[in-house]
N, C-alpha and C positions, 0 to 999 in steps of 0.2 A: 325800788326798781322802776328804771322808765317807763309809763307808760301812755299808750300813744292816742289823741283823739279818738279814732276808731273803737280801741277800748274800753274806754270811759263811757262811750255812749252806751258799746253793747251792756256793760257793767250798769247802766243806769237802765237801760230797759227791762235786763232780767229782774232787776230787782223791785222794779215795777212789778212784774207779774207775778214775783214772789211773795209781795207784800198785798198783794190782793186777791192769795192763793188759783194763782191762774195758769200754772205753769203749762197746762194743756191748752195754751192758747196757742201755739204755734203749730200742735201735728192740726187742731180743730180747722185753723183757716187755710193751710196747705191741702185738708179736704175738700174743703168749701170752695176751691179754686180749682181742683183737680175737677170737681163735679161740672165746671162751668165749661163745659163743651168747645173746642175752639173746630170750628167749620173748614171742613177740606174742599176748596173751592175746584179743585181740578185734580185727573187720577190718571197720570201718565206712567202711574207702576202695572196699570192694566192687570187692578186686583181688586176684590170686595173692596167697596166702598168702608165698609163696617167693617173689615180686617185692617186698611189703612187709618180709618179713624181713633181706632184702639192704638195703634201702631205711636200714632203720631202723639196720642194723650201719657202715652206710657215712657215716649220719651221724653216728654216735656214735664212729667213726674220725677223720670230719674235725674236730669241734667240741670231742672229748674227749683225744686221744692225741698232741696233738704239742706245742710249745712248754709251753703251761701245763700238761702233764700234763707232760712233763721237768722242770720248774720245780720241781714240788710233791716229787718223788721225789727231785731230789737237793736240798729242802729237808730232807726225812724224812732220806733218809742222814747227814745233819749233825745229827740231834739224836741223842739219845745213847740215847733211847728208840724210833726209829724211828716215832716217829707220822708219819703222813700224814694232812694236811688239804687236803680233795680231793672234789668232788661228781662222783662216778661211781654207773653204777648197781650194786643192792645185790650181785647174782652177783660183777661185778668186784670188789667190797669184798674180800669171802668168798676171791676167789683172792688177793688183796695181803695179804691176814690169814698164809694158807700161805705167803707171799714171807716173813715175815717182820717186815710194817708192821703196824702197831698200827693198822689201815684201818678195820675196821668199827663204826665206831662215831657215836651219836647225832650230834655236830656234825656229821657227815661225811652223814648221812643228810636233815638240816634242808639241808646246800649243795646235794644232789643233789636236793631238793623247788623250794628257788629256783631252782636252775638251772631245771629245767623249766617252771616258774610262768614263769620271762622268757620261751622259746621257745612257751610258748603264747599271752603278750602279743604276741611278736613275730608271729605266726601270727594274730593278732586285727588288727593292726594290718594287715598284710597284705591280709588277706581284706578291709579299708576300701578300699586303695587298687586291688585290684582291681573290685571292685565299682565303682569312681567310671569307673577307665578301661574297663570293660563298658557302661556309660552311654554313652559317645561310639559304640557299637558299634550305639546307638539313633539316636544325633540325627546321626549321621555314617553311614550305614547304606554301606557299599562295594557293587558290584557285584561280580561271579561275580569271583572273586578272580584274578589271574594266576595262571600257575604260577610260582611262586616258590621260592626256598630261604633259610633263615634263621638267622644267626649269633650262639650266644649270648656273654654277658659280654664284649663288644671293648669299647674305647676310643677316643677319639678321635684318636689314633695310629695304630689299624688301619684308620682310613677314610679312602680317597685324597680330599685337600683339592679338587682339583676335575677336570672333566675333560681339560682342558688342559696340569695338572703332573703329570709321572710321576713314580712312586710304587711301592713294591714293599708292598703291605699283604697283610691275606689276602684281603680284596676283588680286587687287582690279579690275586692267584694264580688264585682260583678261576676268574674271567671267563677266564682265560690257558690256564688247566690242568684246571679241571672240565666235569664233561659239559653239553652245551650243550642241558638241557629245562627251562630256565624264561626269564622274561623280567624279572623283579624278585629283585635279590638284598636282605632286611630283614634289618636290628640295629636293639636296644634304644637307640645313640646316639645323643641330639642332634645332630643338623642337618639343613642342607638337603639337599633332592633335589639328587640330579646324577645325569647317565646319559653312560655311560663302555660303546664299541663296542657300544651298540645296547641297555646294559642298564640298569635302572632300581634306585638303591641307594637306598633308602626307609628311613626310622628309623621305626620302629610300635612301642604300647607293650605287645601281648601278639602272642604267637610263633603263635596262631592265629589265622585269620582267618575268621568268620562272624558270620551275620549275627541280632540279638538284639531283638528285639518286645518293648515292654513287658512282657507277662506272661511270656516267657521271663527277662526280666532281675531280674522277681519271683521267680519261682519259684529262681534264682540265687541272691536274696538272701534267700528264707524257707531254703532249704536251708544254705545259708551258716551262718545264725542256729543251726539244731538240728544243725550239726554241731560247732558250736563248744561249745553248749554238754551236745552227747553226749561229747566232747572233755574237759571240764572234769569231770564225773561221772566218764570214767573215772580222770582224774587224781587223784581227791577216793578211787580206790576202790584206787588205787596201780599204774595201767596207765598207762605214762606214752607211750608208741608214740602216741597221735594229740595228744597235746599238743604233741610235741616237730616234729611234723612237720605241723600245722594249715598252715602258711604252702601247704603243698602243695595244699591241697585246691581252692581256685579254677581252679588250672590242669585238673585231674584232673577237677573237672566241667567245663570247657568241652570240655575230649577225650574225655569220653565222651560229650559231647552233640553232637561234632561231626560233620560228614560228610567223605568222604575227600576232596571238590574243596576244603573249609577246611584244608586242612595243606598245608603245605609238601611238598613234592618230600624234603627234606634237611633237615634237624637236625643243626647241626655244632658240639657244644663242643669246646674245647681245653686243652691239661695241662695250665693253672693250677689247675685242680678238678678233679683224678684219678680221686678217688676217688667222690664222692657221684654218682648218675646221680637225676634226679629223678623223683618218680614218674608224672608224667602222659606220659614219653616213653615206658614202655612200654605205652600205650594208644594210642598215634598210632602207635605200631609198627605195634599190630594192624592197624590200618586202612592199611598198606603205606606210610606215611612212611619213609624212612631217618633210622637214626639212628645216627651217626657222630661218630668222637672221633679226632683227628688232633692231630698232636704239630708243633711248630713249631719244639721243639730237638731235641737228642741227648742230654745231660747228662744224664740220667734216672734213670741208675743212681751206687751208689759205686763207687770204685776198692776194688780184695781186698784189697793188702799182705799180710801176715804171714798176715792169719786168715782168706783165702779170701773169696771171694764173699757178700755180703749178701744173699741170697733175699728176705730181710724189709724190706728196708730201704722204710719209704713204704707197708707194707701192701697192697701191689698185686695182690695176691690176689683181695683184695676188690670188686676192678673188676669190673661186670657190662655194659660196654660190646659189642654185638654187632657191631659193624665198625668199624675204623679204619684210619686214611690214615698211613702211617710213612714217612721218608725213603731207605731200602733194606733190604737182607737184612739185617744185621745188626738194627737195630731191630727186621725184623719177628719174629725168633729171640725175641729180648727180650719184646715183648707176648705171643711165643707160649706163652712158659715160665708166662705168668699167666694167659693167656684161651686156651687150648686150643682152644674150640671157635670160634672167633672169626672172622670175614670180616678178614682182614688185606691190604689195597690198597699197593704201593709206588709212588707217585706222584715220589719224590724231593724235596728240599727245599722246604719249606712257609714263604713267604715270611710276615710277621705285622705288624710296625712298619715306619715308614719316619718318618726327616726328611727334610724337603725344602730340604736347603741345597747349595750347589755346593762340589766337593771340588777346592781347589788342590794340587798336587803340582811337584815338580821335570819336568820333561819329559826331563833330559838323564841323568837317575838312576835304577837299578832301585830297585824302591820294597821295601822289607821291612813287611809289616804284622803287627804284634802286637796279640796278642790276650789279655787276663788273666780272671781271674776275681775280683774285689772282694772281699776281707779283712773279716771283720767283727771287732765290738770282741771281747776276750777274756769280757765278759761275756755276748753276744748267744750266739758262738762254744758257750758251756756251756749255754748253753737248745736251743741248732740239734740232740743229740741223735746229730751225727754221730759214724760208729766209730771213728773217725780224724783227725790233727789235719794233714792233707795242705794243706787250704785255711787259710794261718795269715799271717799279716802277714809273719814272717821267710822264712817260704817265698817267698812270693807279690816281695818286695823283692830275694833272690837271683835270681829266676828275670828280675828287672831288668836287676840288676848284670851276670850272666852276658852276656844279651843283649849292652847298651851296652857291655861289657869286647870280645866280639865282633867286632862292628862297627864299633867308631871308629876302625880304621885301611883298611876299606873303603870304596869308592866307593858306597857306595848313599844311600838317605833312608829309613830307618827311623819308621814312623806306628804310634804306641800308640793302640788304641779300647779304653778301657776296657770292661769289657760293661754297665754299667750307671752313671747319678748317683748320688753319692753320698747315703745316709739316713744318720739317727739311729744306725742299729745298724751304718755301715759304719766301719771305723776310719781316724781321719783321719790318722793319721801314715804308712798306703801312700800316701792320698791325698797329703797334702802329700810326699813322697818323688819322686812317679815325676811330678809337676808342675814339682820342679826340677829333675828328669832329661831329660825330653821339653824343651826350653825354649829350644831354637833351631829353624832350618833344616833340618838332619842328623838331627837328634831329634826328633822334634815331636807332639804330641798333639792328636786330634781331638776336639769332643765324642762324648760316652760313647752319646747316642742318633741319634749318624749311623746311617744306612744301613750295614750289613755287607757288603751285595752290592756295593756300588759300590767301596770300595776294594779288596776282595781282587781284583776284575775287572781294574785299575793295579797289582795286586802281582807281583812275580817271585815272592817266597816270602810263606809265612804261617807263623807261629810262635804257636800256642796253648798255653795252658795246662791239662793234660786235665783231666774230659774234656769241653770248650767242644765247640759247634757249628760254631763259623765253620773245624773244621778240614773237617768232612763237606761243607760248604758251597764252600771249595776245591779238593775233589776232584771235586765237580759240576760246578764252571767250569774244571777241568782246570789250575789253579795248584798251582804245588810247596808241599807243605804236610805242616810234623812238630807234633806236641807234641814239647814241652819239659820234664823232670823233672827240675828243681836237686837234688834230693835226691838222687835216683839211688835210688828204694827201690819206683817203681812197674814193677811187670812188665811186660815189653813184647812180651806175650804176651795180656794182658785182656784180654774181651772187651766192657770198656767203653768202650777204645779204637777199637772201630768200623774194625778192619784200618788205622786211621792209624798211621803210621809215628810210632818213638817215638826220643827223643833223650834220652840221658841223663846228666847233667855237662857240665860245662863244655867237659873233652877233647874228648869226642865230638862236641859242637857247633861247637867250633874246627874239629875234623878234617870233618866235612861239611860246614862255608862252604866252606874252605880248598879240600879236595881233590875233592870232591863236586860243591860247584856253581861251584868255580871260581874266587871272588871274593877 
């Protein structure tokens, strides 16, 4: 197969770091640079100084330090000169210069000007499509708002299809598990209303609700205008903080213009976006909104191996979230070790997706549900950054084998849920692998975006691969429940393991069917 200079390098850099067991060098100096402070020279959002500077490191975390920043670094490592071609800002440069990289320099300084030039288009763009949906805030004017609570970034997977079909979303959870002072729960989703035990799930297109007068929605838009283009001056004068984060500022004036009956009760994002907090929630704070960041998995962190604990891994340091919802002590330990001063809720498993299909099973057979983690290709695998190559197609195909080697002379029906469908970056030979393994009766395979909760609920055992959620999820519903470590080289002692029980080899998996549970 073709492949292309770009990949040759990165192929020669990882394998640099593989052959000098360094593979932690890429989350190490993505730390090392997130800690190097980049100075916010001027503060026209008319907020904490120290709420903009977190603001401004958080994005430059999430848009600067992961995938394409691994990419570029072990492109550099493959050239014989260590250049690095790379739009970072100039401080960063300066420390990649000390790493070694041939970093600071002119081309490097013109990507790091486009970079910013698109994020203040994107930011200009932005500020259009708010403005248009501020309009309807006129010609659609609400009355005295419900009390409400409001859910960012879901999908239409997180929203129960109606109210008749159950459903475990985080819709289902909240109504089920959160405290009962509002009467409209709002997401950004497309669709219809529906109201589910009394409550009203409404899709609106901004997370505040009040009410906007012609000249209020003028003055919106004259302010709008001279901040974009106070915005573009400072960019022209090499202050790039309000360029980079223009998109924010529509929100940030509706919150500061708002009253505390226009805010939600609750502000709830989830760990798909860890790390950025944006900036108009700590304005809606002041005015006593909660604002809450709640975790829907466990997996959160790496496994140690050899070289101990990852403190850095994901930059979670960084996190300026003031309360969040975790599924027990152990996670709450976890957010503690990052956010010290932090309101930390244990609520217990946080339901999120659901499909809505019916799950057939044997009736007359204990049912074993496995649970994997999706192999990515071996090129995705060298951009992902991790320290360790634990999640690997050969790993992940043993951890099969064992299983099926297992089981096939027991009584049960063993159900593989993958944890997710297959993408672009997963690799299709696990896929194609464990398709003609599952592929009767005995064995068999459900889709990847079933429900989790409905069959570990028909399982006698659950067999994860760590460290997955759906093992913390059978200890909830009180199902026998191990990880699995073909390799035999994870501790079982982690504390990423979440006090699940750990199995490791084949042996010892024979020896707990067999003698253990009896089968």
């Amino acid at each position: 197969m073709f492949t292309s200079k770009r990949e040759e390098l990165i192929k020669i850099g990882y394998n640099k770091l593989l052959k000098e067991n360094n593979l932690d060098y890429l989350l190490k100096l993505s730390n090392r640079l997130a800690h190097k402070q980049v100075n916010v020279k001027n503060n026209a959002f008319n907020l904490d100084k120290k709420d903009l500077e977190k603001c401004v490191t958080q994005f430059l975390i999430q848009r600067t330090l992961f995938t394409g920043f691994n990419q570029r670094i072990l492109e550099a490592l493959g050239r014989k000169n260590n250049e690095l071609k790379i739009a970072l800002p100039k401080q960063w440069l300066i420390y990649l210069e000390e790493e070694g990289f041939k970093a600071n320099t002119f081309s490097n300084k013109i990507r790091w000007y486009g970079f910013v030039l698109f994020w203040f288009l994107g930011g200009g763009y932005k500020i259009c499509i708010s403005l248009f949906q501020a309009i309807k805030l006129i010609v659609y004017p609400s009355s005295t708002p419900k009390p409400y609570v409001y859910f960012d970034n879901l999908s239409s997977k997180n929203i129960p299809p109606n109210s008749k079909q159950e459903s475990k979303t985080i819709i289902d959870w909240y109504i089920k598990y959160g405290d009962d002072d509002y009467n409209e729960l709002n997401h950004q989703v497309k669709s219809p209303k529906i109201t589910l035990k009394g409550k009203d799930i409404v899709a609106v297109q901004l997370p505040i609700k009040m009410k906007l007068s012609i000249v209020e929605w003028f003055f919106l838009l004259t302010n709008s205008i001279y901040f974009t283009l106070k915005s573009f001056f400072y960019y022209l004068m090499g202050d790039f903080t309000h360029a980079i984060l223009l998109k924010e500022y529509p929100l940030l004036y509706l919150a500061q213009k708002s009253k505390k009956e226009d805010l939600a009760k609750k502000y709830l994002f989830h760990n798909s976006t860890t790390i950025f907090r944006p900036l108009w929630t700590y304005e809606v704070e002041k005015k006593d909104a909660e604002i809450i960041f709640y975790y829907y998995s466990t997996g959160n962190s790496v496994l140690k191996f050899d070289k101990g604990y990852h403190r850095e891994y994901g930059n979670l340091k960084f996190m300026s979230w003031s309360k969040f919802y975790v599924w027990n002590s152990h996670q709450k330990s976890f957010v503690k070790r990052f956010c010290p001063k932090a309101e930390i809720k244990i609520v217990g498993p946080i339901w999120f997706e659901s499909m809505h299909t019916k799950l057939e099973l044997s009736s007359d057979k204990k049912v074993i549900s496995v649970f994997d983690i999706q192999p990515m290709t071996e090129k995705r695998l060298r951009l992902l950054g991790a320290p360790d190559r634990y999640i690997t197609t050969p790993n992940l195909i043993q951890f099969q084998k064992d299983i099926i080697s297992v089981f096939s002379q027991k009584d049960v029906q063993v159900i593989l849920k993958r944890k997710r469908k297959e993408g672009k970056d997963n690799d299709l030979e696990y896929v194609s692998f464990v398709k003609d393994l599952y592929s009767n009766h005995k064995f068999k395979q459900i889709p990847p975006e079933f429900d989790a909760w409905t069959i570990i609920n028909k399982s006698f055992l659950t067999i994860s691969y760590p460290p997955t959620s759906t093992a913390n999820i059978s200890t909830f519903c009180g199902i026998k429940t191990i990880y699995y470590d073909p390799t035999l080289t994870v501790d079982p002692e982690d504390e990423a393991l979440f006090g699940v029980r750990l199995i490791r080899g084949i042996d010892e998996l024979n020896d707990y069917v067999s003698n253990e549970l009896g089968l």
